[in-house]
Phi, psi and omega in degrees: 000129185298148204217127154295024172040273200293344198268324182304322192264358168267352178270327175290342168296314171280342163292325171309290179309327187253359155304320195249121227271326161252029147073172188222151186265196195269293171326347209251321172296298147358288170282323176303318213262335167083030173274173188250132169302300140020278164358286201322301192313319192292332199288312188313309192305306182323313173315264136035281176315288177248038156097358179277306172264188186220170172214123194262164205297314184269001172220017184042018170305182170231154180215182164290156149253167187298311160348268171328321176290311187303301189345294200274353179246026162285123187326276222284029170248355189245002191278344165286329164339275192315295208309303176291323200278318165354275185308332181277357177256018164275296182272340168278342176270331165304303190317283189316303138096081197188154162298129112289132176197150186206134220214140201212158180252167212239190185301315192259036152089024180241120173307084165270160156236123193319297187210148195223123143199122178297133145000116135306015206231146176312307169240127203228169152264146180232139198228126148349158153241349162258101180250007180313351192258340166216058185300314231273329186241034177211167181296317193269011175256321172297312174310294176321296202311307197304339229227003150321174142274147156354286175334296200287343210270333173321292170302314161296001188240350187256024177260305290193135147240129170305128186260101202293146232224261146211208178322343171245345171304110212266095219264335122344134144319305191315295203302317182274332167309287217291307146351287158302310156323336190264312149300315133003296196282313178276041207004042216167165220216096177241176172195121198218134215040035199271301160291323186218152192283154127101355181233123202220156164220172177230164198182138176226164180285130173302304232007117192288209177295338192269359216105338193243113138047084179228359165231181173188140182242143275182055172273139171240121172226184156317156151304305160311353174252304202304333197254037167254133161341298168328301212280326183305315187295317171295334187264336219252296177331313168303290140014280188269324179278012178261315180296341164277333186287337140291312160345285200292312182326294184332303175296325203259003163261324166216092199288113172297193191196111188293160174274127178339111145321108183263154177272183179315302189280014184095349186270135189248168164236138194269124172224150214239128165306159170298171161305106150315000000 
């Protein structure tokens, strides 16, 4: 297949750039890439230019831009999602025979829930498909919500009222900054009796190839079945092997491209990352 030589090597420049968790200058691309700096630069601003990188002031790095973010929460970006992930929020819910749901935020900052399957047990949870008004108080929205940037979690919490729910519901910055932190760290997301008394969940995050956060799965049961220790463990467990098991489904529908090795004159070779 004919390879455009410059479009190949400014999408590998940018794959590079949203790879890397403290974003990359222009020397640093230059030498992976075996590039004239010049090059870069000019490839980078472009991005630059039109809102796909961003370049910050004080350490000139290049980062994503909002763009690239809206870019990647466009409804038709998420539809292959629902599509594939169905069967595995399916079969997580049978094991569990608990409520499943996995669930991704859109550019503006509206909580869908992607794919659902309810509980087969009398008393169950039942889940919305708009949860956007109480991301703040369910697992999988505290989850999405953790794993914002700065910029974007600023802006959703300064549009939004916390809505107190009930009694635990956690309605402050303070309380939810630290909250998220915290989720961050133990990898998962809970809530128990936060939105409706007496309903408690658990939720770990999705990721695409590069690392970064654009879905979350999602168990919900009565509170009284959710809080033995055995039962948490089991269910967090379920979890985490369904969210890699979308992870790779994913990867393997739309397989990333590690960035090319270029020689001295430019030409690159495409090499495909392995499956997580």
């Amino acid at each position: 297949m004919p390879t455009v030589l410059t479009l190949d090597k400014s999408l590998s420049l940018l794959e590079a750039i949203v790879r890397s968790p403290q974003g990359l200058g222009t020397r640093a691309l230059a030498k992976e890439f075996g590039l004239n700096v010049a090059t870069v630069h000019n490839i980078a601003m472009t991005f630059v230019h039109r809102g796909y990188l961003r370049q910050d002031e004080h350490t000139r790095h290049f980062h994503a831009g909002l763009r690239l973010h809206l870019l990647g929460r466009a409804p038709a970006s998420r539809q292959p999602l629902g599509a594939i992930a169905r069967r595995v929020v399916q079969r997580l819910s049978a094991e569990l025979n608990e409520s499943v749901m996995l669930a991704s935020m859109d550019s503006g900052y509206h909580l869908s829930n992607i794919a659902f399957a309810p509980s087969k047990q009398a008393l169950r949870v039942q889940e919305p498909e708009d949860m956007s008004a109480f991301a703040h108080c369910t697992a999988v929205g505290k989850v999405l919500l953790a794993h914002l940037d700065d910029s974007h979690l600023a802006t959703f919490l300064a549009d939004r009222t916390l809505e107190r729910h009930t009694d635990k519901t956690l309605t402050t910055r303070t309380a939810l900054h630290r909250e998220f932190a915290q989720i961050r760290t133990q990898g998962y997301g809970q809530t128990q009796d936060e939105f409706s008394i007496g309903v408690s969940a658990y939720a770990v995050p999705i990721r695409d190839p590069w690392g970064a956060v654009f879905a979350a799965i999602g168990a919900s049961a009565p509170t009284l079945r959710m809080q033995k220790t055995e039962t948490i463990k089991t269910t967090l467990a379920g979890l985490r092997a369904s969210a890699a098991e979308i992870e790779k489904l994913l990867s393997l529908e739309s397989p990333p491209v590690s960035p090319p090795k270029c020689s001295p004159i430019g030409k690159p070779r495409s090499l495909r990352l392995p499956t997580p």
